[in-house]
N, C-alpha and C positions, 0 to 999 in steps of 0.2 A: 504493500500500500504506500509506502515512502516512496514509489516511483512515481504516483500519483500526484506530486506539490503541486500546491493551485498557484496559478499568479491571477487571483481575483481580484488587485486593483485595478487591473486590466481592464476587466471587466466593470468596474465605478467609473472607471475614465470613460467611460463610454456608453454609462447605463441611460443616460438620454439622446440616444443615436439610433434612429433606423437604417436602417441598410439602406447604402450608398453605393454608385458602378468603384471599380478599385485600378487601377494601372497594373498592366499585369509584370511578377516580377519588378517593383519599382522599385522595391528594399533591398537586391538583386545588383543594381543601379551607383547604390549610394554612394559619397564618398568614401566613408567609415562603415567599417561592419567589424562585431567580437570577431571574427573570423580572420582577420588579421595580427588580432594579438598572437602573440606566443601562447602558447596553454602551459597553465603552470606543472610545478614537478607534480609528475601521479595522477593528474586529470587529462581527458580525454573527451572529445565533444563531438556530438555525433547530429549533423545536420538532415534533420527528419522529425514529424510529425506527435511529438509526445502531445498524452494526451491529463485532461486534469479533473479534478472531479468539480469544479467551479463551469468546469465547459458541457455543459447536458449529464452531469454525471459521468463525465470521461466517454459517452456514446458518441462525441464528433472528439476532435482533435482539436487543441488548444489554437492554430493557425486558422482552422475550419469558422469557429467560433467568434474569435476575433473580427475576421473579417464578415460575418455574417452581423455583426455587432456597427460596424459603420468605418473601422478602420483600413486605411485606403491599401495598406498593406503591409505584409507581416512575414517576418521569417523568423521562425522558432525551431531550438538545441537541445538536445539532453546533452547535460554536463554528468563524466563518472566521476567521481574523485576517490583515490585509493588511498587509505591513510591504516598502514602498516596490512592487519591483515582483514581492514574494514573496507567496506562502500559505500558511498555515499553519492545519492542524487543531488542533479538542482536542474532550473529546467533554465532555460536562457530566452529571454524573447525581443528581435526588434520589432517595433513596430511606427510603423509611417501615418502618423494622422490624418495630416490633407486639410484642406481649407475648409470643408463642408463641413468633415468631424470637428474643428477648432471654434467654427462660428456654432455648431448647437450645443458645443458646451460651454458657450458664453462671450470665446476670446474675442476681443474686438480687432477687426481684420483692414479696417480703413487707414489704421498710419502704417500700413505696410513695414512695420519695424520689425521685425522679427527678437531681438532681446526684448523689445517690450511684450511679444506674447509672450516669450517664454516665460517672465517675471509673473504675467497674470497666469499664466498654466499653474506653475507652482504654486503661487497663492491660492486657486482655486483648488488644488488638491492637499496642500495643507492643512487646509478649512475647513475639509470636510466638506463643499458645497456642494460635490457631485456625489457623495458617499450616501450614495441611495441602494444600490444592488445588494452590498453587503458590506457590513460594517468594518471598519479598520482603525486600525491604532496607528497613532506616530512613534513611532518610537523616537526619529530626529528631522526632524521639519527638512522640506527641500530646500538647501540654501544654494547660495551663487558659489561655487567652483570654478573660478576664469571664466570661459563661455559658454559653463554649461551648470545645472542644477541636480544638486542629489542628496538622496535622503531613505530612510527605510521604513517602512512601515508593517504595522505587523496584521494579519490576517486568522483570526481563532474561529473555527468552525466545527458543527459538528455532524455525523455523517454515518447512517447505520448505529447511531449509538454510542461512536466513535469519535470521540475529540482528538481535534487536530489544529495546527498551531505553526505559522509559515511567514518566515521571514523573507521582506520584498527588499530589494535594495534596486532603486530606481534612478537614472540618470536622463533627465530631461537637455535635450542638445537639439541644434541649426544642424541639421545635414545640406553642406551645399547644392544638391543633385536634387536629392530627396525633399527637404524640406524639413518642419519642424518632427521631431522623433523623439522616441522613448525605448532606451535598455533597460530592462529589468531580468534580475535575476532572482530567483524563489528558492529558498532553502528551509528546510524541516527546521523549526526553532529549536529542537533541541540538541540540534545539530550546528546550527550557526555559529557560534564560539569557534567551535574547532577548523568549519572549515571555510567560514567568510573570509580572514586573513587569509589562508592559503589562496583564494580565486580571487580576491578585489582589484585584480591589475585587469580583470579581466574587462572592468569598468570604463578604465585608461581611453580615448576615443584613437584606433589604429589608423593612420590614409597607408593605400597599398605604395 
């Protein structure tokens, strides 16, 4: 079931979005993708379709979901990480908002500034103002990192009877190709200690 980690902010980012046409492959595109970083020691990332119990109960796949969700597009990872003679998931997700998804979750789109959205993106998920889907915790507010925003927040659910508890670490950034975008990576909370520091480079924004 730890292969299961939801990245249900995702899904808050986006709970007042109907479905919208998507570019196909535009994430594909970008300047920056995880996929350039180095993978740190012991982990290994495997570009495909995982799926989450926040997405129909893991019946679609988390990229499936997403984009059925209003986001213009999306490429999502299962991260292994091997820590001596353990395993450990995490799921890895980019995803490309787009102008439509930015205007109905509020961002005002007329001064064409792009760090000015991204300053309102953050505050609006800071806030709480789109945390309608499912509720979440801050653990540490999205703040300004040079040109980009990040912060974690935490996700407690429960599921068959079954409490579950998922650490988001979320990197709001200007992809120049793409547009304004979202890294997030999701890790079992009770697992995050040991292996957020080992992966957090993987935050780092790569150009090829």
């Amino acid at each position: 079931m730890k292969r299961l980690i939801k990245i249900s902010l995702m899904a808050t980012c986006f709970a007042a979005i109907s479905s919208v046409g998507f570019a196909a492959n535009l994430a594909g595109l970008a300047q920056t993708s995880v996929t350039y970083n180095k993978m740190p020691t012991g982990a290994t990332m495997y570009d495909n379709n995982p799926k989450a119990l926040f997405a129909n109960d893991a019946v679609t796949s988390v990229k499936e979901y997403i984009r059925s969700l209003g986001a213009l597009d999306a490429n999502t990872y299962t991260l292994n990480i091997k820590n001596e003679n353990e395993m450990n998931y995490a799921v890895v997700a980019e995803v490309v908002l787009g102008e439509q998804t930015l205007n109905r979750m509020g961002i005002n789109l007329n001064t064409r500034d792009k760090k000015d959205m991204l300053a309102q993106l953050a505050n609006t998920i800071n806030t709480a103002d789109i945390n309608t889907v499912q509720r979440y915790k801050v653990v540490s507010p999205l703040t300004k990192n040079g040109d980009t925003y990040a912060g974690t927040f935490q996700i407690n659910t429960t599921h068959n009877s079954n409490y579950y508890s998922e650490q988001l670490h979320v990197t709001l950034f200007d992809d120049r190709y793409a547009g304004l975008s979202v890294r997030i990576i999701a890790i079992d909370t009770n697992s995050d200690a040991k292996i957020w520091p080992r992966i957090s480079e993987l935050m780092k924004l790569k150009t090829k």
